[in-house]
VEXDREN-2710 file (C-alpha; in Angstrom, 1 decimal):
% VEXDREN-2710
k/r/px/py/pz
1/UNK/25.9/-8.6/-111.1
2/UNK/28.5/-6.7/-109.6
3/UNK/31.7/-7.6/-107.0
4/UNK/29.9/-6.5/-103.5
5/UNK/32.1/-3.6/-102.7
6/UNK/34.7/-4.3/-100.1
7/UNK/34.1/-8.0/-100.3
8/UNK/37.7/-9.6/-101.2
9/UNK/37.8/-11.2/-105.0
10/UNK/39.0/-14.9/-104.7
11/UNK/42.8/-13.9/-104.9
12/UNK/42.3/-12.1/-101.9
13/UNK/42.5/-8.1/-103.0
14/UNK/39.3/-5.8/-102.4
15/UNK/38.7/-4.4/-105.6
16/UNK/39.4/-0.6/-105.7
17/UNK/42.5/-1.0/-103.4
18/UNK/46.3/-0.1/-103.3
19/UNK/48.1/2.5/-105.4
20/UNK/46.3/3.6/-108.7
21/UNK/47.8/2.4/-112.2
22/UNK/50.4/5.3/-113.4
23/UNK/50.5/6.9/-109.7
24/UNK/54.6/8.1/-109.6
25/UNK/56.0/6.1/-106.0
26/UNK/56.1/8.8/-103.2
27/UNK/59.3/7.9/-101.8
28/UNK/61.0/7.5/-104.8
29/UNK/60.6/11.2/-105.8
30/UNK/61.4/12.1/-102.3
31/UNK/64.5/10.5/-102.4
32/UNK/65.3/12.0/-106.1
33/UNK/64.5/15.5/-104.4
34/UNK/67.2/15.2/-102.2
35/UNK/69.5/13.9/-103.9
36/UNK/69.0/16.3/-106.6
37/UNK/69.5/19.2/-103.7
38/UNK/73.0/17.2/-102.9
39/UNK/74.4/16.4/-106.3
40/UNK/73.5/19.6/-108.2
41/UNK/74.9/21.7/-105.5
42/UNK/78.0/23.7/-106.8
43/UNK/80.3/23.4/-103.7
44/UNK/79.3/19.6/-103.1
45/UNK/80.3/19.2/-107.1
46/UNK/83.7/20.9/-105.9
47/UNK/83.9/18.9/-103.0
48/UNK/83.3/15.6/-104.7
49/UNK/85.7/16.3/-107.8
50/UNK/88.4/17.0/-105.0
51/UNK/87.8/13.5/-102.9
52/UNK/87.5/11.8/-105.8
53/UNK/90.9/13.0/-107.0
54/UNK/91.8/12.2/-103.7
55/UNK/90.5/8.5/-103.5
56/UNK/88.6/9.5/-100.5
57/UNK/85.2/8.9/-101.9
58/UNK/82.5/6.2/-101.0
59/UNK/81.8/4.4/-104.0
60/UNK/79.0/2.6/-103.4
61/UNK/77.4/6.1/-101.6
62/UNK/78.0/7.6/-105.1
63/UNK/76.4/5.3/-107.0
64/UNK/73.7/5.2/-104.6
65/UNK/72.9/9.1/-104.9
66/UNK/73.3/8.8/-108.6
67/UNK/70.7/6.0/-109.0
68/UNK/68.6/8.3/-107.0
69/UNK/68.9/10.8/-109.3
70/UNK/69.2/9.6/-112.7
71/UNK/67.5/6.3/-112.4
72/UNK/69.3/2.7/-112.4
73/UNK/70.4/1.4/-115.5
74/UNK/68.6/-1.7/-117.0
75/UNK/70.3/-4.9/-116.2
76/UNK/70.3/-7.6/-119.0
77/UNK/70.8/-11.1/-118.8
78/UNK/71.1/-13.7/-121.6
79/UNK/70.5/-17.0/-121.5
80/UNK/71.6/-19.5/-123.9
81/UNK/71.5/-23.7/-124.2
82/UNK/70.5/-27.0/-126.2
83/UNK/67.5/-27.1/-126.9
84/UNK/67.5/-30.8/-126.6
85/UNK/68.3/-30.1/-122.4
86/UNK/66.8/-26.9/-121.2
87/UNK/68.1/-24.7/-118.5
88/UNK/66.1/-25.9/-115.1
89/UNK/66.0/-23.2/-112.2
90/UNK/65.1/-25.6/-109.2
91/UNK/64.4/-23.3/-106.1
92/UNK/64.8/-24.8/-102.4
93/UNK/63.8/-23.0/-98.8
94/UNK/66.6/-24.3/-96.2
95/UNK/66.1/-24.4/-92.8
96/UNK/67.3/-22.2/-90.1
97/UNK/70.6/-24.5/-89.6
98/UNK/71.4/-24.5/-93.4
99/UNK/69.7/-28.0/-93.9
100/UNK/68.1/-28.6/-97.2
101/UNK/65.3/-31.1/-96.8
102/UNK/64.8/-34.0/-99.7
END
């Protein structure tokens, strides 16, 4: 027998629900759009060459608008340690005045 339709499975998502497997994030491509429209414009090139030169530029506003465009680059981390005593990641949730409990 089938999963009633519209009746949540046990992990609590209706079957059938949310954004389709492969479906490109709206905003995302939005936000490429534009940023495309800035950075491939010929007199904001000209403009940015010129505060760059100039140390007048945002950085991080840069970058931004580049990661837009192009994509962030993959971030890799390595992990490495005895075998004998493993790394341990032990995760706590504080309390508002910075209190961890026991």
């Amino acid at each position: 027998m089938a999963w009633p339709k519209g009746k949540p499975l046990p992990n609590g998502k209706v079957p059938g629900s949310g954004r389709k497997v492969g479906t490109p994030n709206k905003r995302q491509s939005e936000a490429a759009a534009v940023a495309a429209t800035i950075l491939e414009d010929p007199a904001y090139l000209a403009d940015l060459r010129q505060r760059a030169l100039n140390r007048e530029l945002s950085p991080a506003m840069e970058v931004l608008l580049f990661h837009y465009l192009y994509g962030k680059p993959k971030e890799y981390v390595e992990h490495s340690g005895d075998a004998e005593r493993p790394l341990a990641i032990l995760l706590r949730r504080g309390s508002e005045n910075g209190h961890v409990p026991d």
